[in-house]
N, CA, C and O atoms as a MOPAC input file, in Angstrom:
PM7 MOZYME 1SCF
protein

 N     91.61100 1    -3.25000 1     2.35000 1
 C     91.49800 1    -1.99500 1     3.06400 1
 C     92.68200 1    -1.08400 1     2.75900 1
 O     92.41400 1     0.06000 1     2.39100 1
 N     93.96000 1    -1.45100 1     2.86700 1
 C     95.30200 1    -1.00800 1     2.10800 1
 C     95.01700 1    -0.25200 1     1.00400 1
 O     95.36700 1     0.92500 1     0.91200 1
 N     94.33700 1    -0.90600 1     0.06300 1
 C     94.27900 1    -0.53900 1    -1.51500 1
 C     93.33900 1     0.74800 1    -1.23000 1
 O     93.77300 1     1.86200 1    -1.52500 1
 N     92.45800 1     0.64700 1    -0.83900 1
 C     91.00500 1     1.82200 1    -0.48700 1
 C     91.81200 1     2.85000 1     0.00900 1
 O     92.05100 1     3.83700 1    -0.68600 1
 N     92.36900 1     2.68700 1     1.42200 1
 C     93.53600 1     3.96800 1     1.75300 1
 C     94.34200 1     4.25900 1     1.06300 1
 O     94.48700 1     5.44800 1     1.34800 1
 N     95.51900 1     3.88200 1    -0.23500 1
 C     96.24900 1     4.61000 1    -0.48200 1
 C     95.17000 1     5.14300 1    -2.11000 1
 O     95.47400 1     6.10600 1    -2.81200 1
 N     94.44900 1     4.60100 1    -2.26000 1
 C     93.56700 1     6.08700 1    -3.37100 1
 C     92.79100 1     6.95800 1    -2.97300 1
 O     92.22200 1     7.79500 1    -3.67300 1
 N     92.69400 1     6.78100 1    -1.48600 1
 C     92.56500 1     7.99100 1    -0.59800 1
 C     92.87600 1     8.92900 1    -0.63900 1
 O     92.30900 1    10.02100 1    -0.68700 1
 N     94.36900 1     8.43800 1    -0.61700 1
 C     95.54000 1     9.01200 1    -0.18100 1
 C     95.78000 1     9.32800 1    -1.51700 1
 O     94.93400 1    10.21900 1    -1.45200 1
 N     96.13500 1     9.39800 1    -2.57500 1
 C     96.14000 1     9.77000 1    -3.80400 1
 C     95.72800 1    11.33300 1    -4.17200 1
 O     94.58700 1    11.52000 1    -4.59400 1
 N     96.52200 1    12.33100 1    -4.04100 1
 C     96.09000 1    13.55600 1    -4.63400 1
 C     95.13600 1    13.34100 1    -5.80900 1
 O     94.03900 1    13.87200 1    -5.63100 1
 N     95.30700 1    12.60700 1    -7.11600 1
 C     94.83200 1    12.77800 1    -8.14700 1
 C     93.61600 1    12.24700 1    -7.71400 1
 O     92.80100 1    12.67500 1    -8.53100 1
 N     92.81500 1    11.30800 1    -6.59700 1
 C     91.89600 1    11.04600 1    -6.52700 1
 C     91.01800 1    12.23400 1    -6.17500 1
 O     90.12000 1    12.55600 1    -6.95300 1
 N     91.25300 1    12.99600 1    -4.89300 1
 C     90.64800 1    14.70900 1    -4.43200 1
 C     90.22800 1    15.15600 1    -5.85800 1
 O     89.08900 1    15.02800 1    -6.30600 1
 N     91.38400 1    15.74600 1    -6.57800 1
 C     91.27300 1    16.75300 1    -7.90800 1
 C     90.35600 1    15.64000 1    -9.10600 1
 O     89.98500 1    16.05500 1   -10.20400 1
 N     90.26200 1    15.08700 1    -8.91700 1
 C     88.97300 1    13.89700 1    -9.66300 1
 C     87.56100 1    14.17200 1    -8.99400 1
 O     86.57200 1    14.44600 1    -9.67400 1
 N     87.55000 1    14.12800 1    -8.33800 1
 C     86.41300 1    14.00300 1    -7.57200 1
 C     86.27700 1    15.11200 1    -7.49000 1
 O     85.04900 1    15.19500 1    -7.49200 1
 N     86.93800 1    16.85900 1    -7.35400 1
 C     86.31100 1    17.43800 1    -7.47100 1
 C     85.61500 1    18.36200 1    -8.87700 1
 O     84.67100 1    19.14300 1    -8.98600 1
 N     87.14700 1    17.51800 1   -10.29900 1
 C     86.26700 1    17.25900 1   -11.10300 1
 C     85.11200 1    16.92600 1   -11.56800 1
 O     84.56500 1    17.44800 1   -12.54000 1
 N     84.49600 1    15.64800 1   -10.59800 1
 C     82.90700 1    15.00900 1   -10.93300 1
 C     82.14000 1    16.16800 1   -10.56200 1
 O     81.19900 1    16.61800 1   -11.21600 1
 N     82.54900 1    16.59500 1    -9.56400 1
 C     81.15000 1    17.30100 1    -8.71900 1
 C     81.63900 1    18.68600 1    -9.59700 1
 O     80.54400 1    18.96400 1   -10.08500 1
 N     82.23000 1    19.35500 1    -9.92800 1
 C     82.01600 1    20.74800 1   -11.07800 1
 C     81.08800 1    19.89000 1   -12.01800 1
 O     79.89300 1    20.15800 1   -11.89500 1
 N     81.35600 1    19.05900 1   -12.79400 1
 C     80.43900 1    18.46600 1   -13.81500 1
 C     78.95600 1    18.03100 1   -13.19200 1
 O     77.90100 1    18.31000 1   -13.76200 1
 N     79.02600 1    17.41800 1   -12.13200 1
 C     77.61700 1    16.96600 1   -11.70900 1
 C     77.02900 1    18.23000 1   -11.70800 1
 O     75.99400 1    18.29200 1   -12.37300 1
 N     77.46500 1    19.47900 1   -11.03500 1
 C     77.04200 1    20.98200 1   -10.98000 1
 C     76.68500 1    21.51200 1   -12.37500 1
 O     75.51400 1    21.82300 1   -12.59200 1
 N     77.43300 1    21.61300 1   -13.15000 1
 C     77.19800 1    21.85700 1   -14.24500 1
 C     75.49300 1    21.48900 1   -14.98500 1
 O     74.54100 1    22.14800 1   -15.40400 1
 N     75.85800 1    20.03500 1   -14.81700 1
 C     74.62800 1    19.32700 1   -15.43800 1
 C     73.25400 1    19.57100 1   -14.48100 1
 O     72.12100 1    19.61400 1   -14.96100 1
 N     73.56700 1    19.72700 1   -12.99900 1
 C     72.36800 1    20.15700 1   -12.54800 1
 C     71.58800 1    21.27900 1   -12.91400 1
 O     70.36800 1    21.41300 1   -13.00300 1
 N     72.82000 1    22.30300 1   -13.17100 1
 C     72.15400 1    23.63900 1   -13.57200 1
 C     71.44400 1    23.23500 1   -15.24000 1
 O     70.49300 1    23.81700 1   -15.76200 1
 N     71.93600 1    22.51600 1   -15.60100 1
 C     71.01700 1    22.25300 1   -17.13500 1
 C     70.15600 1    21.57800 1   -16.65400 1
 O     69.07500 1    22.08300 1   -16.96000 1
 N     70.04600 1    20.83900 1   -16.15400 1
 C     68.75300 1    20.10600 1   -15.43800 1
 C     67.44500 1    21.13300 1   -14.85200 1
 O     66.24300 1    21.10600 1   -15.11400 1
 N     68.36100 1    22.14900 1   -13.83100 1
 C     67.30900 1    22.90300 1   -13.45200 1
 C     66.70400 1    23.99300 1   -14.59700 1
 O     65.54600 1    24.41100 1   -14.60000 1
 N     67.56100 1    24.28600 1   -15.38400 1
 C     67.01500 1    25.06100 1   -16.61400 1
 C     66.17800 1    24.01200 1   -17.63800 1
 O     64.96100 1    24.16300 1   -17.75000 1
 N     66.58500 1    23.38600 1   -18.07300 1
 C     65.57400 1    22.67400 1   -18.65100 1
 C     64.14600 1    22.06400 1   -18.42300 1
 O     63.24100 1    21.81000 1   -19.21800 1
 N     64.28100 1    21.88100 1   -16.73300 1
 C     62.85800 1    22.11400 1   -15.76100 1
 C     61.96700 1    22.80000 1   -16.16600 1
 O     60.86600 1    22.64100 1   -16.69300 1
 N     62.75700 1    23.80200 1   -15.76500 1
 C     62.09700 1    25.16500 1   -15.90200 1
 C     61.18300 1    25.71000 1   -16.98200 1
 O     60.02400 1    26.12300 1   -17.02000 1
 N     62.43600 1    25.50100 1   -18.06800 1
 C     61.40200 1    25.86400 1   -19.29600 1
 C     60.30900 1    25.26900 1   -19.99000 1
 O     59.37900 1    25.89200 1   -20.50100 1
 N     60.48300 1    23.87500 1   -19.98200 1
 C     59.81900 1    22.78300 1   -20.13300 1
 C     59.81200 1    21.56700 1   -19.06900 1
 O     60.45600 1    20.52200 1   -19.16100 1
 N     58.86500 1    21.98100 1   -17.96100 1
 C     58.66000 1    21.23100 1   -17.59100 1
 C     58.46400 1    20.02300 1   -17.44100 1
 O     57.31300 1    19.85800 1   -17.84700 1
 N     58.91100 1    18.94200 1   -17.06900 1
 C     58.90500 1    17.39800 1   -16.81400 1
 C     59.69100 1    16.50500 1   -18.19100 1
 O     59.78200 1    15.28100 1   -18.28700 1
 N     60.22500 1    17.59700 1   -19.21900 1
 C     60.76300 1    16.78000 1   -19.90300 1
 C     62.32600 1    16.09600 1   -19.15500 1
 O     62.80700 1    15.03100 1   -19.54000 1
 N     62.80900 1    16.76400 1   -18.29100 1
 C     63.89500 1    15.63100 1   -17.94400 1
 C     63.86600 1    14.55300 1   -16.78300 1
 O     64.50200 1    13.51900 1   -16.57800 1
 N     62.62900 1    15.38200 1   -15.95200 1
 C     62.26400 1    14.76800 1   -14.55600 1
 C     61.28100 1    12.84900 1   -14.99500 1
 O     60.94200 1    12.00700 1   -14.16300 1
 N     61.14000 1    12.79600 1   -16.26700 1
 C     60.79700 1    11.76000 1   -16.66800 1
 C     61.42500 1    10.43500 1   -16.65300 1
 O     60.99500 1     9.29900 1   -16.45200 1
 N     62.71000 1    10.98900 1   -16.95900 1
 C     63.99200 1     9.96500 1   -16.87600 1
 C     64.33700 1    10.04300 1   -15.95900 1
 O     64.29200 1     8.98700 1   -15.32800 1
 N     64.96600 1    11.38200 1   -15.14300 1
 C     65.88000 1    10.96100 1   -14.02800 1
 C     64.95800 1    11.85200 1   -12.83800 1
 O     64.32800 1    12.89000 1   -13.03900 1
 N     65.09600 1    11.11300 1   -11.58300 1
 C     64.28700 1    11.58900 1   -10.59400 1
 C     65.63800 1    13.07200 1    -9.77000 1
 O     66.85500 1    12.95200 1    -9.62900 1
 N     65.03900 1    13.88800 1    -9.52700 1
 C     65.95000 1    15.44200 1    -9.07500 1
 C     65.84900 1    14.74600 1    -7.84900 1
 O     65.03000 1    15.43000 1    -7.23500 1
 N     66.13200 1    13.93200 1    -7.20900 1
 C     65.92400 1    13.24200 1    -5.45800 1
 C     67.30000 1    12.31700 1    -5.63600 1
 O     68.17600 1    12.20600 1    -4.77800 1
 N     67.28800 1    11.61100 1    -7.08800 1
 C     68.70500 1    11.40200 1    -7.87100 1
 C     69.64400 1    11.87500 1    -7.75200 1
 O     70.59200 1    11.30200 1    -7.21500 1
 N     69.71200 1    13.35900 1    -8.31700 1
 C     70.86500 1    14.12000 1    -8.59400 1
 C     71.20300 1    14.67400 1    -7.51600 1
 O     72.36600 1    14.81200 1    -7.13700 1
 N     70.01100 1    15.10800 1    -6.81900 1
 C     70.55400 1    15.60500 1    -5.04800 1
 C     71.27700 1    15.01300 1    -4.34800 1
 O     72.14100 1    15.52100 1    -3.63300 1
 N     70.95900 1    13.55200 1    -4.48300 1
 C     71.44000 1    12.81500 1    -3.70100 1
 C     72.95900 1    12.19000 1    -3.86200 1
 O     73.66600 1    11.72900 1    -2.96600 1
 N     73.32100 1    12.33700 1    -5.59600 1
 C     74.56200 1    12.43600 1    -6.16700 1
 C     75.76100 1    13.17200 1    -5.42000 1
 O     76.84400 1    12.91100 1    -4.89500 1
 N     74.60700 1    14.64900 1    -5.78800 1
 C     75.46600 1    15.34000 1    -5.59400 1
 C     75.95100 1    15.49100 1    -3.57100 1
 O     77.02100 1    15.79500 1    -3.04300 1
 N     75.06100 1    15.24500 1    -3.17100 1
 C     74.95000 1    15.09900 1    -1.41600 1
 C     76.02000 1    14.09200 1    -1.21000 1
 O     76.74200 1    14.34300 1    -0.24500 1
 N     76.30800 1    13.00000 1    -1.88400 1
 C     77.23400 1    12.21700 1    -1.92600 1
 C     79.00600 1    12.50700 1    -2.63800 1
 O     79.92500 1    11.69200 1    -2.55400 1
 N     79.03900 1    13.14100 1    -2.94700 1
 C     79.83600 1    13.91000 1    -3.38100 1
 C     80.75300 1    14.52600 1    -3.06900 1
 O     81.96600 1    14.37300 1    -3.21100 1
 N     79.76900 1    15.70400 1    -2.34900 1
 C     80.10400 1    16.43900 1    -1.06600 1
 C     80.83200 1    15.68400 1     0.31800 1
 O     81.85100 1    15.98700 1     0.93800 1
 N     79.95500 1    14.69800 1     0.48700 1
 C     80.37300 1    13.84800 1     1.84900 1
 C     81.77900 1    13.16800 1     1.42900 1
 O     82.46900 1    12.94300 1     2.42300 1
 N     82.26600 1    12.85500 1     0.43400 1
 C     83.52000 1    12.00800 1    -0.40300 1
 C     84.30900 1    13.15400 1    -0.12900 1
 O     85.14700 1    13.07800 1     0.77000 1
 N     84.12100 1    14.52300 1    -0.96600 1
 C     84.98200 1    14.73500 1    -0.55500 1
 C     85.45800 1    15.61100 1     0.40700 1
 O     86.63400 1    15.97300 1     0.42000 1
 N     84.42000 1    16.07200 1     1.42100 1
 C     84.55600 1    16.56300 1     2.67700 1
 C     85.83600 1    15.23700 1     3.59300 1
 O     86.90600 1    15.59000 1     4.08800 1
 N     85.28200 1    13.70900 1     3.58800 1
 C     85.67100 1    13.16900 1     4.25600 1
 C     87.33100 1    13.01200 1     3.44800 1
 O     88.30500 1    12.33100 1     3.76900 1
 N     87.17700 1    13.67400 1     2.65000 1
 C     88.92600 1    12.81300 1     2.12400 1
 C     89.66300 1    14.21300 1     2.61500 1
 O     90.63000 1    14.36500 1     3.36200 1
 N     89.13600 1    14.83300 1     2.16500 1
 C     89.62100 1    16.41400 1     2.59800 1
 C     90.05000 1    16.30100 1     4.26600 1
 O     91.16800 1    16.60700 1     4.68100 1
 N     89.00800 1    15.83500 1     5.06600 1
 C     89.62500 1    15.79200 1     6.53700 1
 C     90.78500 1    14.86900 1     6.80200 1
 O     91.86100 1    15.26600 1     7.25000 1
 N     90.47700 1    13.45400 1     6.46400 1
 C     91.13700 1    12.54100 1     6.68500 1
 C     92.84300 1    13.19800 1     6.05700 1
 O     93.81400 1    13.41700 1     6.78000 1
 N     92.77700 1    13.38900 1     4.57100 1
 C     94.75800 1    13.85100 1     3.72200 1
 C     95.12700 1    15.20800 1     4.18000 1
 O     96.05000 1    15.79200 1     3.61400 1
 N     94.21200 1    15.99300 1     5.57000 1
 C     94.38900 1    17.35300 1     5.62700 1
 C     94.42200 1    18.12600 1     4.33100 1
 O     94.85900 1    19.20300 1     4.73700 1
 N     94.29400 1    18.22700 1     3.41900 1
 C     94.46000 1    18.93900 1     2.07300 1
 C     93.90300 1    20.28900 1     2.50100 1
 O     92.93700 1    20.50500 1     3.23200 1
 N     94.88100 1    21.33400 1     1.76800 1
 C     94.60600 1    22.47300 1     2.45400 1
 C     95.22200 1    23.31400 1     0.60400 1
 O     96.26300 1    23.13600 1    -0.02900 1
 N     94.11200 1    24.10900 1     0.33700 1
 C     94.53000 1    24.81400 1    -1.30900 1
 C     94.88800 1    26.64000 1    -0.23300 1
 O     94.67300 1    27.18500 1     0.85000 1
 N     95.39100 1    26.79600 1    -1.25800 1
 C     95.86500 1    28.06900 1    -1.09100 1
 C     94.27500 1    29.19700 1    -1.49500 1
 O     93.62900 1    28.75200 1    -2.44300 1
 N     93.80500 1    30.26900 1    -0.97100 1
 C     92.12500 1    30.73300 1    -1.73400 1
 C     92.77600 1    31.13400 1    -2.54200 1
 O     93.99400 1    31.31200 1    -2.54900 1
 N     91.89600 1    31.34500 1    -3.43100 1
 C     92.42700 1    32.43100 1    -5.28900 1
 C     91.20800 1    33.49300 1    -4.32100 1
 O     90.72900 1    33.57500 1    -3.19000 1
 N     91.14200 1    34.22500 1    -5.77800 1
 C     90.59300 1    35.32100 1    -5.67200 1
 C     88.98100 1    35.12700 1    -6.07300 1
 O     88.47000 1    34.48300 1    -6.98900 1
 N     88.27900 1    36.09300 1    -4.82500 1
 C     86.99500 1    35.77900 1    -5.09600 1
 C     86.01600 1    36.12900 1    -6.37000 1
 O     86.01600 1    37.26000 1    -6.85400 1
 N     85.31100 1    35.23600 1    -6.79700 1
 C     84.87900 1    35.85900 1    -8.25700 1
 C     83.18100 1    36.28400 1    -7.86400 1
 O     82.17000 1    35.58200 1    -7.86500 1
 N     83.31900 1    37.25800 1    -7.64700 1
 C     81.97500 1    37.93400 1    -7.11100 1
 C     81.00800 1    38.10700 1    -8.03800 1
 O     79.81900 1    38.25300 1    -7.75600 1
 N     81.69100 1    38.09200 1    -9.70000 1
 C     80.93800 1    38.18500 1   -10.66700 1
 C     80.11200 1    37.21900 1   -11.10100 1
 O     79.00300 1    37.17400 1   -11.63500 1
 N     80.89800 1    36.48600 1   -10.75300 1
 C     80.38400 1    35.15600 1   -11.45600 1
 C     78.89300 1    34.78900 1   -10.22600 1
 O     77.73200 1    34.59500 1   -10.58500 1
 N     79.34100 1    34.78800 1    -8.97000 1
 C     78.25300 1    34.49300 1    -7.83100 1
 C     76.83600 1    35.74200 1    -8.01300 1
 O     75.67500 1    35.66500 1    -7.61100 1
 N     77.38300 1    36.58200 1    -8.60700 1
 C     76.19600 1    37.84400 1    -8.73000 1
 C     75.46800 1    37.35600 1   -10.06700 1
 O     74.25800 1    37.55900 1   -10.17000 1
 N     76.28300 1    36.61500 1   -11.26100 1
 C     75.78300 1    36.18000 1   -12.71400 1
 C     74.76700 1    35.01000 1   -12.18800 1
 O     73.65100 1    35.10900 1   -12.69600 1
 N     74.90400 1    34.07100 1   -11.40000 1
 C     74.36700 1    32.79300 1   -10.92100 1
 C     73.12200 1    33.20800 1   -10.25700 1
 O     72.08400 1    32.54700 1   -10.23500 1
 N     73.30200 1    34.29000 1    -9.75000 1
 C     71.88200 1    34.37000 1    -8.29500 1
 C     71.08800 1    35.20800 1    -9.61500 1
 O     69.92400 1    34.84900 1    -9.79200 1
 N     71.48100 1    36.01400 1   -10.31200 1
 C     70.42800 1    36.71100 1   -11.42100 1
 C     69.85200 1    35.72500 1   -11.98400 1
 O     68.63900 1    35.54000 1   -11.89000 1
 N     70.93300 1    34.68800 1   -12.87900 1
 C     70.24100 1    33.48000 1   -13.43100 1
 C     69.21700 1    32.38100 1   -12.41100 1
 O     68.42100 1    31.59900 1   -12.93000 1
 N     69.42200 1    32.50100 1   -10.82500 1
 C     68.32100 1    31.27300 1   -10.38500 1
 C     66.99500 1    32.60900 1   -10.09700 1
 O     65.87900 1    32.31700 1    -9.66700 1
 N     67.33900 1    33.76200 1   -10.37100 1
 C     66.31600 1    34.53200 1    -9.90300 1
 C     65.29000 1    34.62400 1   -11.44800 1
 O     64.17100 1    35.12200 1   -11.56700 1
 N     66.01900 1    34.05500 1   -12.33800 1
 C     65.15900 1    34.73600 1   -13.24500 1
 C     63.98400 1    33.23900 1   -13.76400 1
 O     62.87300 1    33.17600 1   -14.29000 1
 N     65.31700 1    31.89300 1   -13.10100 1
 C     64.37200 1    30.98100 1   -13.45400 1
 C     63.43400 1    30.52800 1   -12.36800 1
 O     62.56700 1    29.73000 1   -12.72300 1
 N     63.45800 1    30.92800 1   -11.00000 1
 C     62.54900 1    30.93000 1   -10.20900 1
 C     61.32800 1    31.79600 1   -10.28400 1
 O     60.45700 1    31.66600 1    -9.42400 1
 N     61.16300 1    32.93800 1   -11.55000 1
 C     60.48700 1    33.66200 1   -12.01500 1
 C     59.80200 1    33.20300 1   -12.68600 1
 O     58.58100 1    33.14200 1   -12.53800 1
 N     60.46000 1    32.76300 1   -13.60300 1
 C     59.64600 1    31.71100 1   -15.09400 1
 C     59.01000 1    30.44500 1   -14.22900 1
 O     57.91200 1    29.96300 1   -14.50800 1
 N     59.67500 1    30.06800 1   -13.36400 1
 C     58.85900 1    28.83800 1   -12.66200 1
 C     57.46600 1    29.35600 1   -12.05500 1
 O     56.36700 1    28.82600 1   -12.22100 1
 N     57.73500 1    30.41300 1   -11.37700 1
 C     56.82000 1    30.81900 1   -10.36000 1
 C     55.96800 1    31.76400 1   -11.16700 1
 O     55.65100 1    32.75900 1   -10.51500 1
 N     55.54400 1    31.73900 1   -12.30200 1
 C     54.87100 1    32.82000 1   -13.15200 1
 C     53.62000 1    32.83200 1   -12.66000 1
 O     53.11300 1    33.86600 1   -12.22400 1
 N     52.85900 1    31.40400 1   -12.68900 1
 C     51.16800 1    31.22300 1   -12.14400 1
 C     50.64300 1    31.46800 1   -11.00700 1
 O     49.45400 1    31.50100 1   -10.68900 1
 N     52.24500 1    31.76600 1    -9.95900 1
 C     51.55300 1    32.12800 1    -8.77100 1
 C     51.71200 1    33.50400 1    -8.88400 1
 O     52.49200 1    34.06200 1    -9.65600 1
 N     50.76500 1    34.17500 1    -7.89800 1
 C     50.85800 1    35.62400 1    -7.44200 1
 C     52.28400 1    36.10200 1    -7.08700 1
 O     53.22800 1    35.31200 1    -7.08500 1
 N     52.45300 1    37.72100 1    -6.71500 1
 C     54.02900 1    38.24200 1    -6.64700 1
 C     53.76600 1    37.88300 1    -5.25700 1
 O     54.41800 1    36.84800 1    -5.39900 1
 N     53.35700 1    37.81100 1    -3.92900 1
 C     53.45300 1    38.24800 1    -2.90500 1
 C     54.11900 1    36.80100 1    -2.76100 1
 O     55.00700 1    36.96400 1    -1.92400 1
 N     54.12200 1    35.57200 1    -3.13600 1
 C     54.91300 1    34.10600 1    -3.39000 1
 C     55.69100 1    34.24200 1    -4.42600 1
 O     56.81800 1    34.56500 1    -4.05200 1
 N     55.62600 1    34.16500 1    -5.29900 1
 C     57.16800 1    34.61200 1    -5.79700 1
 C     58.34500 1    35.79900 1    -5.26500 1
 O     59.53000 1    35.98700 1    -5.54200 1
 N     57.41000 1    36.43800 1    -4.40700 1
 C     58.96300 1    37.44800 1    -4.02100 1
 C     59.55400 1    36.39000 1    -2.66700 1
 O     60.74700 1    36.20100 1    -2.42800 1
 N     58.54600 1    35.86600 1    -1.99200 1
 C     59.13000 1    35.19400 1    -1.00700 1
 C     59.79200 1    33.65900 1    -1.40900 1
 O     60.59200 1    33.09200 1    -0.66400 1
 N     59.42300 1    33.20600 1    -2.43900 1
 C     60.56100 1    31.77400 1    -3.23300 1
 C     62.07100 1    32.50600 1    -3.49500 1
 O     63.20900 1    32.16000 1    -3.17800 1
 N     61.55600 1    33.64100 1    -4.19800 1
 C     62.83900 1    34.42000 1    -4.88100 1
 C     63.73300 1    34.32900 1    -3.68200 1
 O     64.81100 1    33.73900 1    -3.74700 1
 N     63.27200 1    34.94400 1    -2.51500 1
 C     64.02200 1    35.62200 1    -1.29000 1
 C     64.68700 1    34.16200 1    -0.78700 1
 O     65.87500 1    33.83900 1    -0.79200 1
 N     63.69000 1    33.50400 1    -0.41600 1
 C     64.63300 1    32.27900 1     0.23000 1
 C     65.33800 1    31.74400 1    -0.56700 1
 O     66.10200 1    31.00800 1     0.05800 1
 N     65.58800 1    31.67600 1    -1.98700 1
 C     65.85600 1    30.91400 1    -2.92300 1
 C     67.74700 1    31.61200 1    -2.94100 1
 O     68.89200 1    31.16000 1    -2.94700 1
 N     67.27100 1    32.51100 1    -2.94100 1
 C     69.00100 1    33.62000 1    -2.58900 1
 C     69.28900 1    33.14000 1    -1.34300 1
 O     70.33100 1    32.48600 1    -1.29500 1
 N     68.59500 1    33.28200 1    -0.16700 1
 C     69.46800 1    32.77200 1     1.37100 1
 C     70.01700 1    31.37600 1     0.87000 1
 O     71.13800 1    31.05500 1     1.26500 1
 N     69.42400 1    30.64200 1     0.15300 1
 C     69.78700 1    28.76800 1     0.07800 1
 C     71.08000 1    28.56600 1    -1.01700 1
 O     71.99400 1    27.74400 1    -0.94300 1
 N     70.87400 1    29.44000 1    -1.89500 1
 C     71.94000 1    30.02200 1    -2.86800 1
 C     73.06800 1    30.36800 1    -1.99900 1
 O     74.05900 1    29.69400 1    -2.27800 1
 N     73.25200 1    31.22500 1    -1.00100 1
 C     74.34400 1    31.72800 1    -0.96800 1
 C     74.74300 1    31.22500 1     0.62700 1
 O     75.82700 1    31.55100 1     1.11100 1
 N     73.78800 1    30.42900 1     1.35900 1
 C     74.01400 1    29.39000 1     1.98000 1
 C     75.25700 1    28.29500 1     0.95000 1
 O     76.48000 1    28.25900 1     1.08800 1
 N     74.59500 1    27.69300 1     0.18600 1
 C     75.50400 1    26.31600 1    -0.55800 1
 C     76.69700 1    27.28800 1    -1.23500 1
 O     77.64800 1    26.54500 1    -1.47700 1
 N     76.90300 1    28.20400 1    -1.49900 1
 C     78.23700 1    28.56200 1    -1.96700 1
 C     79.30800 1    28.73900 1    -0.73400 1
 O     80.49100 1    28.39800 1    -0.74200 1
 N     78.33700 1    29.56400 1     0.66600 1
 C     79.37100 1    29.28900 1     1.28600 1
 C     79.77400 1    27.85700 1     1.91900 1
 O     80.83200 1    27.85600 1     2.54800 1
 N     79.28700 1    27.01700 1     1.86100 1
 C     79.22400 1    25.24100 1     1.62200 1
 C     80.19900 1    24.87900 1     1.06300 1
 O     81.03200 1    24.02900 1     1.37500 1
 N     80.07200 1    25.83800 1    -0.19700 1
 C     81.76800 1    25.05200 1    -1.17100 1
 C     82.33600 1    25.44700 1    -0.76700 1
 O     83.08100 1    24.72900 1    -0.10000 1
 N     82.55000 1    26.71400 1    -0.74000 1
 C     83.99500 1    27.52300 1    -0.62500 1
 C     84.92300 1    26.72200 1     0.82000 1
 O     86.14000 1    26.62100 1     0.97400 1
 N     83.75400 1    26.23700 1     1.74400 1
 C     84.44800 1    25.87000 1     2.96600 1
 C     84.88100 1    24.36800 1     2.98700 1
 O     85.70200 1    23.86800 1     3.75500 1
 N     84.05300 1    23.63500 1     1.83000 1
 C     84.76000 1    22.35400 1     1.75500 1
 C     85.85800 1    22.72100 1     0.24500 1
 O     86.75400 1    21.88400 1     0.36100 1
 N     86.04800 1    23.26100 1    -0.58200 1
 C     87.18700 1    23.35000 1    -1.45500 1
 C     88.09300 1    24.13400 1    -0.70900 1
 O     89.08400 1    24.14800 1    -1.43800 1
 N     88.30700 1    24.65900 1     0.09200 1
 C     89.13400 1    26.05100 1     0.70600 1
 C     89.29000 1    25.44500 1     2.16000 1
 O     89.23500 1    26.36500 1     2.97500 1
 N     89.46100 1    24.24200 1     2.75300 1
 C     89.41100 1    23.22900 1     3.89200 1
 C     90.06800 1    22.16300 1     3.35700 1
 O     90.21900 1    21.13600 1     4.01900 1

């Protein structure tokens, strides 16, 4: 139990871990693009209930290490560009997804698809910036 608490306790463990989860992020977004365009070629191998659940785990690691070492970052500066580049890109592949249905369902996927978007960013910001 000793050993488990002090890599807890380990700064380099936090900044690792939140290494994994930029990369798990990363790869989801290729995951969800590759969905997209071609359907079921990646969902063959790995189940997206998988990667959610990765990544859901992740989150909980390092929410809980974050409470437990108090770790507290200083904010940088907000990159609004980049969050405005991301919601164009899930808007355009929730488009290409949603092509076969009618607009009056795709404007409403689109719409919630931005509240859930900018729901989970403010998600990070409050567990990296906590």
């Amino acid at each position: 139990m000793q050993k488990i608490k002090k890599i807890l306790e380990n700064p380099i463990t936090y900044k690792l871990l939140i290494d994994v989860f930029v990369l798990t992020l990363i790869a989801m977004i290729i995951f969800i693009t590759g969905e997209t365009i071609i359907p079921g070629i990646i969902s063959a191998y790995v189940s997206p209930i998988t990667a959610f659940a990765i990544i859901f785990v992740l989150i909980s690691i390092i929410a809980f290490i974050t409470h437990k070492t108090h770790v507290s970052t200083k904010p940088t500066s907000q990159k609004k560009s980049l969050f405005i580049l991301s919601i164009i890109f899930f808007i355009a592949l929730i488009s290409i997804a949603s092509f076969r249905f009618d607009f009056f369902f795709g404007s409403i996927v689109v719409i919630f698809s931005i509240a859930i978007l900018f729901l989970f960013n403010s998600l990070l910001r409050d567990i990296i910036h906590n």
